[in-house]
C-alpha positions as CSV (number, residue, x, y, z in Angstrom):
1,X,128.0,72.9,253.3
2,X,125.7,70.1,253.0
3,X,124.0,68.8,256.0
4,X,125.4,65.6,257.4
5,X,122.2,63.8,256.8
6,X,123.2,63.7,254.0
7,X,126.5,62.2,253.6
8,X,126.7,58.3,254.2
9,X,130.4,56.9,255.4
10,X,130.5,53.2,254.7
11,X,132.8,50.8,256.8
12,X,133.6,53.6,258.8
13,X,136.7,52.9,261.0
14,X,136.2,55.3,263.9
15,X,138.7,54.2,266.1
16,X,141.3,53.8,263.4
17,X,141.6,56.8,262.0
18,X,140.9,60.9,263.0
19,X,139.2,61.7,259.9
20,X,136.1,59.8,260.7
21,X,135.6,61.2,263.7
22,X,135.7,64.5,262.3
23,X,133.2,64.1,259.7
24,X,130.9,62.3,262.4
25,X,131.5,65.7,264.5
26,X,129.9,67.3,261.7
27,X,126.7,65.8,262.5
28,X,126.4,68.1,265.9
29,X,127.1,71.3,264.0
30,X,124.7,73.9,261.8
31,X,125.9,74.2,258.5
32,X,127.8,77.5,258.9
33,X,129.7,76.1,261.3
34,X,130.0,72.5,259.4
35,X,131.3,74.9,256.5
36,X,134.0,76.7,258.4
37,X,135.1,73.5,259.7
38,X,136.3,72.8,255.4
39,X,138.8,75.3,256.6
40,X,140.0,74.0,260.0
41,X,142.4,70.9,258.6
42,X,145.9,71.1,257.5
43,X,144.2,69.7,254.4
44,X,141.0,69.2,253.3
45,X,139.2,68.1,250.1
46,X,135.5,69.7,249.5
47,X,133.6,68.5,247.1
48,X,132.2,71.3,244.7
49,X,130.1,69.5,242.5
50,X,129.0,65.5,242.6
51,X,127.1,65.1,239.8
52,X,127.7,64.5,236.3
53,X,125.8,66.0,232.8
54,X,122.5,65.1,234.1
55,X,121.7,67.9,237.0
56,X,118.9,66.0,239.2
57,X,120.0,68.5,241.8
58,X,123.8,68.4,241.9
59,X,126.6,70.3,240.0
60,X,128.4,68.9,237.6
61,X,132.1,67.9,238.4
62,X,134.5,70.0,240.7
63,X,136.7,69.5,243.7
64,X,138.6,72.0,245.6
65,X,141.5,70.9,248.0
66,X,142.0,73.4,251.0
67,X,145.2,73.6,252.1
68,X,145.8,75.7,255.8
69,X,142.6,76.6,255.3
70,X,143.3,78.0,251.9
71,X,141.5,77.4,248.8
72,X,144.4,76.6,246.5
73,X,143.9,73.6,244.1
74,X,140.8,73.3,242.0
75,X,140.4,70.5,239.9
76,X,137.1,70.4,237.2
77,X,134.9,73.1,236.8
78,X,132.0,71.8,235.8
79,X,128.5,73.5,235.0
80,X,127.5,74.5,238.5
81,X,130.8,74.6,240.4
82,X,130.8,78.2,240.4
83,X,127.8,78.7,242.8
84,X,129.2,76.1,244.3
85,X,132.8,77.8,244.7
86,X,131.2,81.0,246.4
87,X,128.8,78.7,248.2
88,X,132.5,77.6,249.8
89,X,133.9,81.0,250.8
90,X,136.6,80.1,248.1
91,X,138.7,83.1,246.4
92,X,139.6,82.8,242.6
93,X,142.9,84.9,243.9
94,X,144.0,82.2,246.3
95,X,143.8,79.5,243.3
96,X,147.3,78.2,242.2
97,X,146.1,75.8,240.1
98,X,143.2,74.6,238.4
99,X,143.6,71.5,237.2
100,X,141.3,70.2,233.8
101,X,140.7,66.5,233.6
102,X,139.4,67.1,229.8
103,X,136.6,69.3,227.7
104,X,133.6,68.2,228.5
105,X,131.5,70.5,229.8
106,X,130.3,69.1,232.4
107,X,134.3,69.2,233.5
108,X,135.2,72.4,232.1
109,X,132.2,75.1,231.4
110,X,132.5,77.2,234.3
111,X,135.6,78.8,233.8
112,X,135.1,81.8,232.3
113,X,132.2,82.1,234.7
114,X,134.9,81.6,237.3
115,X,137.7,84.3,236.3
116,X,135.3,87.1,235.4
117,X,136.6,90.3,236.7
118,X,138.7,88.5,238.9
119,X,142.6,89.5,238.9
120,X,144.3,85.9,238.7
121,X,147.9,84.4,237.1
122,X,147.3,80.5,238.1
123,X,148.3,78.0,236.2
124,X,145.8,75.9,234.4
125,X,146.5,72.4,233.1
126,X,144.9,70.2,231.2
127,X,145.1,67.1,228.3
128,X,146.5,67.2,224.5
129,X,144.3,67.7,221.8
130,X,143.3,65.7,219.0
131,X,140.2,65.7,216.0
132,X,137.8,66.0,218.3
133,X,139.1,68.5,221.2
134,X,141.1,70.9,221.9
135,X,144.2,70.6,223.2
136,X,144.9,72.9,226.7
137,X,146.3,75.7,225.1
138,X,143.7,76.0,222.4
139,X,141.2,76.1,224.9
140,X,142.5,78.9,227.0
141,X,143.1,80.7,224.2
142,X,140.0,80.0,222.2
143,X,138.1,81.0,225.5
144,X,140.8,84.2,226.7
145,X,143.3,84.6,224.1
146,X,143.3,88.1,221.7
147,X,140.8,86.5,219.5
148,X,138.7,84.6,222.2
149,X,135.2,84.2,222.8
150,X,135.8,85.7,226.3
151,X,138.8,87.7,225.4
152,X,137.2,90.4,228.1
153,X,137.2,88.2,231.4
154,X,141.3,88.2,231.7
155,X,141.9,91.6,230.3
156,X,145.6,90.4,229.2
157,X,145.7,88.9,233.0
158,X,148.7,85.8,231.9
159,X,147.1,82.3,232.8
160,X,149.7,80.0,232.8
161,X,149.2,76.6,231.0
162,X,150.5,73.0,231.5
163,X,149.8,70.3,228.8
164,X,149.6,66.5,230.1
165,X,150.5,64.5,226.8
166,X,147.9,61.3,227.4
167,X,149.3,59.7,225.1
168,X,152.9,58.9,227.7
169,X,153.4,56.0,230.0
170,X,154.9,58.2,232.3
171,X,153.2,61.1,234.5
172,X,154.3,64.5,233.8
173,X,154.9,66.7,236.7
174,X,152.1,69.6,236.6
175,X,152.7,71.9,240.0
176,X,155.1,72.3,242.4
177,X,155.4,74.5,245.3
178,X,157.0,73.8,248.8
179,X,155.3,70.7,249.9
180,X,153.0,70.3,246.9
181,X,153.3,68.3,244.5
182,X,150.8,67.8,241.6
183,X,150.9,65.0,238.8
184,X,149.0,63.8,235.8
185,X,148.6,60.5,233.6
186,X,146.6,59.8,230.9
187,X,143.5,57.7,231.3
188,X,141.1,55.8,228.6
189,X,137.8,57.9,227.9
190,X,136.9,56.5,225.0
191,X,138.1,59.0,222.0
192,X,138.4,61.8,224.6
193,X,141.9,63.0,225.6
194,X,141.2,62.9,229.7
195,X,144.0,62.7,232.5
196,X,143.7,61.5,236.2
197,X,145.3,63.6,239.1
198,X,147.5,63.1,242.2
199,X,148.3,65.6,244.0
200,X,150.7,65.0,247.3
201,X,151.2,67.8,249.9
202,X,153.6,67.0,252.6
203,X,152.8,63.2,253.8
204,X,149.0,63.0,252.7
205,X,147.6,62.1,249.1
206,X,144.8,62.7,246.8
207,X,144.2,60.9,243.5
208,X,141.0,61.8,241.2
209,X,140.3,59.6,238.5
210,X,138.9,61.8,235.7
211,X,136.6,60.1,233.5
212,X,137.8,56.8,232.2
213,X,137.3,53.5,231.7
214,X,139.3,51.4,234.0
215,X,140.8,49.1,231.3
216,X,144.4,50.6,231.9
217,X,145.9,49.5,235.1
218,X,148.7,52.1,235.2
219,X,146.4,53.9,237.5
220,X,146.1,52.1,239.7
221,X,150.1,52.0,239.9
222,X,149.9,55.8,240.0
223,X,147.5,56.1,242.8
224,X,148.9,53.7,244.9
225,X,148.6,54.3,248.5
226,X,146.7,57.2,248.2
227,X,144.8,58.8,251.1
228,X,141.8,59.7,249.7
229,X,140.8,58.3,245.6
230,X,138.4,60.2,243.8
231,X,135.9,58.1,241.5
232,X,133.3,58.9,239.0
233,X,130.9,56.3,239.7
234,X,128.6,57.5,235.8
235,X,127.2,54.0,234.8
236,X,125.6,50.8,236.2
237,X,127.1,47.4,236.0
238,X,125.2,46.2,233.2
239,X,126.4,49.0,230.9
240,X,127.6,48.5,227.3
241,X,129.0,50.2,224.0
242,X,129.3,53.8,224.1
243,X,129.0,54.1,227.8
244,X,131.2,51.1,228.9
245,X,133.8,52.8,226.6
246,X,133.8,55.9,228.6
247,X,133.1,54.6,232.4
248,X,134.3,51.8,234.3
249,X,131.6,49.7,235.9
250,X,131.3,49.6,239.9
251,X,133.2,46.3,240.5
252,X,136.0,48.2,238.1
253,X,136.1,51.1,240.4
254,X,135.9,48.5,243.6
255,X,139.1,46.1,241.9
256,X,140.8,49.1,241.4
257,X,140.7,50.8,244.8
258,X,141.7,47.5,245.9
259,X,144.5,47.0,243.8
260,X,145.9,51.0,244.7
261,X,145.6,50.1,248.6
262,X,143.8,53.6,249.6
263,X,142.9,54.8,252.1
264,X,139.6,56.0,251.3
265,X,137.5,55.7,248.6
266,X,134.6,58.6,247.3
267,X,132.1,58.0,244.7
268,X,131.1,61.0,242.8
269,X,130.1,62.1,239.6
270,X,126.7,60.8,240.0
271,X,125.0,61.1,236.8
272,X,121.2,61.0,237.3
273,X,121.4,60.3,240.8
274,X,119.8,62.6,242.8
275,X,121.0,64.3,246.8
276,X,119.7,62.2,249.2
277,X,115.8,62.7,250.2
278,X,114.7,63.4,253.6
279,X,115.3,60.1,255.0
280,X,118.8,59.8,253.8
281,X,118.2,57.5,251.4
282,X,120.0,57.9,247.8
283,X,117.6,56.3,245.3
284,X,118.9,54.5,242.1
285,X,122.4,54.0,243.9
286,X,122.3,50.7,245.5
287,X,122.8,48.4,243.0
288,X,126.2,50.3,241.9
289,X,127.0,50.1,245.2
290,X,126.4,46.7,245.7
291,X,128.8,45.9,242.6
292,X,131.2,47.9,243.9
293,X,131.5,46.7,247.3
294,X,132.1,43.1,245.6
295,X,135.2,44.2,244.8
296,X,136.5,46.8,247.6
297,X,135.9,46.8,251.1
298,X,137.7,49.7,252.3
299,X,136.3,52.8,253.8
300,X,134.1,54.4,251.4
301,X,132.2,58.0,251.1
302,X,128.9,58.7,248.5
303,X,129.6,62.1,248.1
304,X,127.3,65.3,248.0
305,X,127.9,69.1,247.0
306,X,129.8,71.1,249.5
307,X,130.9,68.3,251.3
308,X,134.6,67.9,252.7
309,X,136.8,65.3,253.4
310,X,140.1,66.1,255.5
311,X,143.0,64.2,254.0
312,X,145.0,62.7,256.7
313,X,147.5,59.8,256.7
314,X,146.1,56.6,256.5
């Protein structure tokens, strides 16, 4: 668990809601006990990994969503998350679901790192396929099937797999058990088959974006009134070509909380951004965030590795 010094909450709304006082509680605790306290919620979302392809210090893209103190829903596993799994006190056998936004590696590449040796039959999901990459099932079996690279880490252990086509207007229901309920929708990353989450459990809502673009406001429809939205803030305002076909800007991130009415907002996937220094500054980020905030003023979190985020009713 990250220190708190670490974590900056913008707009915070004390008063209004209980999830700000608890993250300002974490300020008073040592990180052991900060860490346990991922557990304590009915649900909680800890960041595994904040970063994005670039290391500078953080892992590449991965979330876990405690539920009752349980680990149950990952979502990316990107270079890095594994540490960052254990770092948790997470257990591969509690996972239901993990839940692939697409195949990039800095989404994906820990997996097989993640279910070595360990006796698991949750369901992974994940995009359709085109030219370029695979679509979920080839990748679980390129990686585990008879004939696959790691063909040893299951040991004929059945992983389950759900396939989002991105190509339908519609979400396709990915998980369901008692009160959870998980979704996916396709979202434009450039050539890359990607999908966006959102995952309900009980009366309180998550949404991650995925990589993507911004330029297809059906999102925003699916995420509506979300608790908690999860960004990946990869590229500045001025970007163009190549990477403003992949990322949406700040002030399209900002437009779009807006226009989904969440609760909260958290920025991660910060490519080349490194954790905050000693004086809780987080070089390189302020003019994002200054593009961003031209568009949202809602209650906003930058995130860092290891931190969590309870999920409560806005």
């Amino acid at each position: 668990m990250i220190a708190i010094s670490r974590m900056l909450v913008l707009n915070c709304r004390f008063s209004a809601t209980g999830m700000f006082a608890f993250l300002a509680m974490l300020m008073l605790v040592p990180a052991q006990a900060a860490q346990a306290a991922c557990k304590d919620g009915p649900v909680v979302l800890q960041v595994l990994g904040s970063g994005g392809p670039f290391g500078a210090g953080r892992a590449s893209a991965g979330y876990l969503v405690w539920i009752d103190g349980v680990g149950r829903i990952m979502v990316d596993a990107g270079g890095g998350t594994f540490a960052r799994f254990h770092e948790a006190g997470a257990q591969v056998g509690d996972l239901e679901l993990l839940a692939l936004s697409h195949f990039h590696p800095d989404h994906s590449s820990e997996v097989p790192a993640l279910l070595w040796v360990q006796p698991t039959d949750m369901t992974v999901s994940g995009p359709t396929g085109n030219e370029g990459y695979p679509s979920t099932n080839e990748y679980v079996t390129g990686l585990f099937g008879p004939e696959g690279v790691f063909r040893a880490v299951t040991d004929g252990k059945g992983l389950q797999t759900v396939t989002v086509d991105v190509t339908r207007s519609e979400a396709t229901e990915v998980f369901t058990n008692g009160p959870i309920r998980v979704r996916g929708l396709g979202v434009p990353h450039g050539n890359v088959p990607a999908i966006g989450y959102r995952i309900d459990i009980g009366d309180v809502s998550i949404a991650f974006s995925s990589d993507q673009n911004g330029s297809d406001p059906a999102f925003a429809e699916f995420a509506s009134g979300v608790d908690v939205l999860v960004v990946h803030v990869a590229v500045p305002e001025s970007a163009g070509g190549f990477g403003a076909a992949l990322h949406a800007k700040p002030s399209v991130w900002g437009q779009m909380a807006t226009d989904a009415g969440v609760g909260t907002l958290v920025l991660s996937h910060l490519s080349r951004i490194a954790p905050r220094n000693a004086d809780g500054d987080l070089p390189g980020f302020g003019e994002k965030l200054a593009h961003l905030r031209s568009t949202y003023e809602g209650p906003m979190i930058i995130a860092e590795d290891l931190m969590c985020v309870p999920v409560e009713a806005k």
